[in-house]
C-alpha positions in Angstrom: 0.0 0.0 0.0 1.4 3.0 -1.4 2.0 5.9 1.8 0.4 9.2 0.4 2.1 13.0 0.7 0.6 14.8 3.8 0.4 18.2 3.1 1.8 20.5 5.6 -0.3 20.8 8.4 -2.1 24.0 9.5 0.3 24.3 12.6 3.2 24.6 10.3 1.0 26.9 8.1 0.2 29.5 11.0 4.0 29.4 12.7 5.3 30.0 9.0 2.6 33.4 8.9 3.4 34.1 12.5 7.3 34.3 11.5 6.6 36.3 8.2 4.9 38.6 10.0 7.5 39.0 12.9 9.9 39.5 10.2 7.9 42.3 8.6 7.2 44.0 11.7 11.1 44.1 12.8 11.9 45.5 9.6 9.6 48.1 10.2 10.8 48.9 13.2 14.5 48.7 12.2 13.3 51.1 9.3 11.5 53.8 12.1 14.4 53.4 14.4 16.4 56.2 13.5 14.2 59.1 13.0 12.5 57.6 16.5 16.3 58.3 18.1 16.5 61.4 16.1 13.8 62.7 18.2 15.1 60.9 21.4 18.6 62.8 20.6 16.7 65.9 19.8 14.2 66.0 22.5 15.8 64.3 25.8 18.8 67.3 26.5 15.8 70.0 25.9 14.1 68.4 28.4 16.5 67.2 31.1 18.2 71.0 30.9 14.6 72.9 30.8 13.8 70.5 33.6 16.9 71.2 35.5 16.3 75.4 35.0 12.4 74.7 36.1 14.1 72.6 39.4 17.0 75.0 40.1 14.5 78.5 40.0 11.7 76.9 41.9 14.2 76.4 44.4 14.7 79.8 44.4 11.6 81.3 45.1 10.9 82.2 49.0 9.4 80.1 50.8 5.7 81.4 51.3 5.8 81.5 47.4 6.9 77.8 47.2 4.1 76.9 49.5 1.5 78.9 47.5 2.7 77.0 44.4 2.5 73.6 46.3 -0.6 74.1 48.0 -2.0 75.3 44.3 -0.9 71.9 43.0 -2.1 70.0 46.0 -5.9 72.0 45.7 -6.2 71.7 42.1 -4.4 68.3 40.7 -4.4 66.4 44.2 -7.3 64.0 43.0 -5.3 63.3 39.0 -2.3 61.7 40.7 -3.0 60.7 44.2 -0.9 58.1 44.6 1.4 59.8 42.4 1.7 62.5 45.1 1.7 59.8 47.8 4.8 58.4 46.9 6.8 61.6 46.8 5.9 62.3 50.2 6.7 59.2 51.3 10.2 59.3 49.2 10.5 62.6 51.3 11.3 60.5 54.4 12.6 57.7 53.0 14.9 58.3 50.1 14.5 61.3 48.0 17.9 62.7 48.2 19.0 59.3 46.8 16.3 59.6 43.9 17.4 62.8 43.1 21.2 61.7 42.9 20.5 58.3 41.0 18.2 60.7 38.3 20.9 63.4 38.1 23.5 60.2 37.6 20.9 58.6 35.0 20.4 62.1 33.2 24.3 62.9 32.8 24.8 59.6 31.5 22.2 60.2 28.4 23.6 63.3 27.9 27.0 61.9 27.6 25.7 59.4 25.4 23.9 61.8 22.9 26.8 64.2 22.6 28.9 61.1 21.7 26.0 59.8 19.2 26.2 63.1 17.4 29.7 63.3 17.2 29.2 59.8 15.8 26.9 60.8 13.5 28.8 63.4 11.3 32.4 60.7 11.2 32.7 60.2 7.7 35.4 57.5 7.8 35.4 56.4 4.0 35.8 60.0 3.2 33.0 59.7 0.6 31.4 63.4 1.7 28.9 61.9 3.8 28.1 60.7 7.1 29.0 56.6 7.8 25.7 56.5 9.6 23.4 57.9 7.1 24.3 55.2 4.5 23.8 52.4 7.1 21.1 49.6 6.7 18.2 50.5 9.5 19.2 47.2 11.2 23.5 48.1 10.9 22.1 51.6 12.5 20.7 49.9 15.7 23.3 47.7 15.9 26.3 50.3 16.0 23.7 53.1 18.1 23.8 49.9 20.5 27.4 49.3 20.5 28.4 53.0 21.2 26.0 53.2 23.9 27.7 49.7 25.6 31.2 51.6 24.8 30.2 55.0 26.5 27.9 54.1 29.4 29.3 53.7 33.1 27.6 50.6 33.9 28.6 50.7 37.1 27.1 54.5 37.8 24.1 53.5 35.9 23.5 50.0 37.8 24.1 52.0 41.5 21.6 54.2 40.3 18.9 51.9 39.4 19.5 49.9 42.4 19.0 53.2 44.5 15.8 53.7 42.9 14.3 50.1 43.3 15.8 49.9 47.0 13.6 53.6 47.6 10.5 51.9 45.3 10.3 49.1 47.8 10.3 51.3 50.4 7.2 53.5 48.9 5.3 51.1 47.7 5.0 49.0 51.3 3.8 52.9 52.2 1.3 53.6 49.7 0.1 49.7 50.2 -0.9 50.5 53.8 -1.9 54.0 52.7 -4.2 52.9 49.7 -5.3 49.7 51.7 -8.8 50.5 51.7 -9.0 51.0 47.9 -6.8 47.9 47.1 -9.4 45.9 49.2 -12.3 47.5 47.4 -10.2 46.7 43.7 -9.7 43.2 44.9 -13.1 42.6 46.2 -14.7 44.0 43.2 -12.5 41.8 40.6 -13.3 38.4 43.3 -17.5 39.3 42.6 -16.8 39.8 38.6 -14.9 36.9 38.0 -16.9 33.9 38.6 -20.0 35.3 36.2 -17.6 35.9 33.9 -15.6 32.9 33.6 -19.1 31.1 34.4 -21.0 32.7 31.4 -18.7 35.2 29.2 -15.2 32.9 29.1 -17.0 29.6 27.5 -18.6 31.9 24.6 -15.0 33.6 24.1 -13.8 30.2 23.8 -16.4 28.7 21.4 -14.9 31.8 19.2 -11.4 31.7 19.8 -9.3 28.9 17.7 -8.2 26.0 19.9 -4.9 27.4 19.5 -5.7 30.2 21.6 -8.5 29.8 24.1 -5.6 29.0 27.0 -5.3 32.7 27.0 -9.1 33.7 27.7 -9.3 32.7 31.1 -5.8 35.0 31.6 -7.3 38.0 29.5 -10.9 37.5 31.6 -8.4 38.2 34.7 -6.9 41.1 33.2 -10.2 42.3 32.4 -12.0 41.7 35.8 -8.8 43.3 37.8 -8.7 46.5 35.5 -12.9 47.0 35.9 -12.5 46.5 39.7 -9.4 49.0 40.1 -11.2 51.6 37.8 -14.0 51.2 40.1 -12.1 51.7 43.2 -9.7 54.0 42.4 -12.1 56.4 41.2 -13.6 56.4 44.1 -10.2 57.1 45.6 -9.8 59.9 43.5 -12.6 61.6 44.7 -11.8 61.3 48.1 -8.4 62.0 47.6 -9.3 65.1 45.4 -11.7 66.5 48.3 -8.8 65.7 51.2 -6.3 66.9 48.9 -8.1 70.6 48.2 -8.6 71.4 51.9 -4.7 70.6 52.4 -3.9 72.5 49.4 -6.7 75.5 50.2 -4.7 75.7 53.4 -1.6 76.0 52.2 -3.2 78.4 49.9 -4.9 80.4 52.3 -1.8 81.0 55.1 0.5 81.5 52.3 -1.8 84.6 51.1 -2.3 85.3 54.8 1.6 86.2 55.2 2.2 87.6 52.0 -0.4 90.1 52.9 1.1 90.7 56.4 4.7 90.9 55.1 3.1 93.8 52.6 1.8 95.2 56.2 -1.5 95.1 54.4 -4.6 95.0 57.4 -7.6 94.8 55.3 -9.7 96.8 57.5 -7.9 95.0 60.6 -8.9 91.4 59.6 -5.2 90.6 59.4 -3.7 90.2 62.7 0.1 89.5 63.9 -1.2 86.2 65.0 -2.7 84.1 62.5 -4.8 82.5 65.1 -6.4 85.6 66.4 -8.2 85.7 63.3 -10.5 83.4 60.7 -9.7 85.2 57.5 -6.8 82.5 56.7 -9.8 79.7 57.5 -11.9 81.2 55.7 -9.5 81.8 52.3 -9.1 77.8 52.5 -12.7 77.1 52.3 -13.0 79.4 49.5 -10.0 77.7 48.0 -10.5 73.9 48.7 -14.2 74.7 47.4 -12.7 75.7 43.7 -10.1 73.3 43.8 -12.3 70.4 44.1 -15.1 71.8 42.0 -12.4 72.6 39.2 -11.6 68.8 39.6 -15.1 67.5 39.4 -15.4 70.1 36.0 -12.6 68.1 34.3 -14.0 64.7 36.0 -10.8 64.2 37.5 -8.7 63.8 34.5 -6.3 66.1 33.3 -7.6 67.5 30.2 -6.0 68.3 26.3 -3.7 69.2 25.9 -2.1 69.3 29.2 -2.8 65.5 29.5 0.2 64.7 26.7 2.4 66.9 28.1 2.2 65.3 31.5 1.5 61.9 30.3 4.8 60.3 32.2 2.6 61.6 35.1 -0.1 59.4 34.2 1.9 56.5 33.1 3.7 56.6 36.6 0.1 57.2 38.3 -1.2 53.9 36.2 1.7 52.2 37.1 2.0 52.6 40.9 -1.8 51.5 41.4 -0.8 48.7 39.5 1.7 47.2 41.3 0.3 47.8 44.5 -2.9 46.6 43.9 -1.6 43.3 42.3 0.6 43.2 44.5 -1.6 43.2 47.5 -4.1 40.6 45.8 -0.9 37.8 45.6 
């Protein structure tokens, strides 16, 4: 009996497309990779020195105008990045002079790194009249941008640094656990109640649907999806209270910063400003004014920073999205 020709199987079929398509995708990257660290090279000194500037004159100001400013932030953003604003009070006590070092460390080294990739850049070592690098392949461009960043870094300064910052990380996050506990609860218990109805009547329907191939990964996305509607659901409700906490401690701030600006100016008011700021309620009642437009300003925007401010300060959000994150799965383990 003659054996027939088995055609390839499907298996073979799909890791054959899966491959094709990996290789497509890395040639697109390799081909967006340098005008992507064009604007990395272009971008990353503007903001590390602007950042720098913004750090070294804020420093500057006197102190009831620092407090103004912080109290501002506190009574009008408090309830965006809660947890955000959490963890750099508690890096306050627990690390932030290290943080600032290990980020000071981290952004001198990419500096060092860009100036040397520019130099590199305009080498023209064939003597041809144009750069080496812009007649390079986009994958022989990654692979010498790699090989003079392994030749220029200090692996040692950069490794000390990132130790630093997950040693301080640690530190934070066992704060803002205990801190956020109640909302972290309220995530957990909400993603416990979802997930049996879901995996009960929504995951055998996603896996009638998905190819067999696949359906191992429904009951991992279901998880995924019951954990991100349960911390959306808590931690909005930890926004709000956050924002209202966080708008009478800014308001405050606010208020008894105004207080002694206008009793430095030796301005009375008709006599409600006093030497003492306890011998009279004008202070107390400037916060309520304050904390009263600082939360309704945050209720306006429903607690989300709006366009276009939200792109400028999206590493806020990303570190905000993070952090609740980590704890919250953390805490569920």
């Amino acid at each position: 009996m003659s054996e027939s020709t088995n055609p390839p199987s499907t298996k073979s079929k799909e890791l054959k497309d899966i491959q094709e398509k990996m290789t497509a995708a890395a040639a697109m990257l390799q081909g967006v990779a340098k005008p992507v660290l064009d604007v990395i090279t272009f971008l990353l000194p503007k903001i590390i020195n602007y950042t720098m500037i913004a750090y070294v004159s804020f420093k500057k100001l006197p102190q009831n105008v620092m407090n103004f400013l912080i109290g501002f932030v506190f009574c009008f953003f408090g309830g965006l990045y809660p947890v955000l604003f959490a963890a750099v009070q508690a890096a306050e006590y627990g690390g932030r002079k290290t943080i600032m070092e290990a980020v000071s460390d981290l952004a001198n080294e990419a500096l060092t790194i860009i100036e040397e990739s520019k130099k590199d850049d305009e080498l023209d070592e064939d003597n041809d009249g144009k750069a080496d690098t812009s007649q390079l392949s986009g994958q022989d461009y990654m692979k010498r941008k790699t090989l003079l960043v392994i030749r220029k870094m200090n692996p040692e300064k950069i490794d000390k640094a990132m130790t630093n910052i997950y040693r301080v990380w640690l530190a934070v996050a066992a704060v803002l656990t205990i801190e956020f506990a109640r909302a972290i609860s309220m995530a957990l218990a909400i993603s416990d109640f979802l997930k049996k109805p879901i995996d009960r009547f929504v995951a055998p329907t996603i896996q009638k649907a998905v190819p067999d191939d696949y359906d191992k990964w429904v009951p991992v996305i279901c998880g995924w999806v019951t954990k991100s509607i349960g911390m959306s659901i808590a931690w909005y409700i930890q926004t709000v209270r956050s924002a209202f906490a966080s708008a009478l401690v800014g308001g405050l701030m606010m208020a008894r910063a105004t207080y002694l600006a206008l009793q430095h100016r030796d301005i009375k008011l008709g006599g409600l400003i006093k030497d003492n700021h306890e011998d009279s309620a004008l202070d107390e009642g400037l916060s309520y004014v304050f904390a009263a437009l600082g939360f309704f300003f945050q209720f306006k925007i429903g607690f989300r920073m709006p366009a276009p401010f939200n792109i400028l300060l999206f590493p806020f959000q990303f570190l905000e999205t993070y952090m609740r994150w980590t704890i919250t799965k953390a805490s569920g383990q």
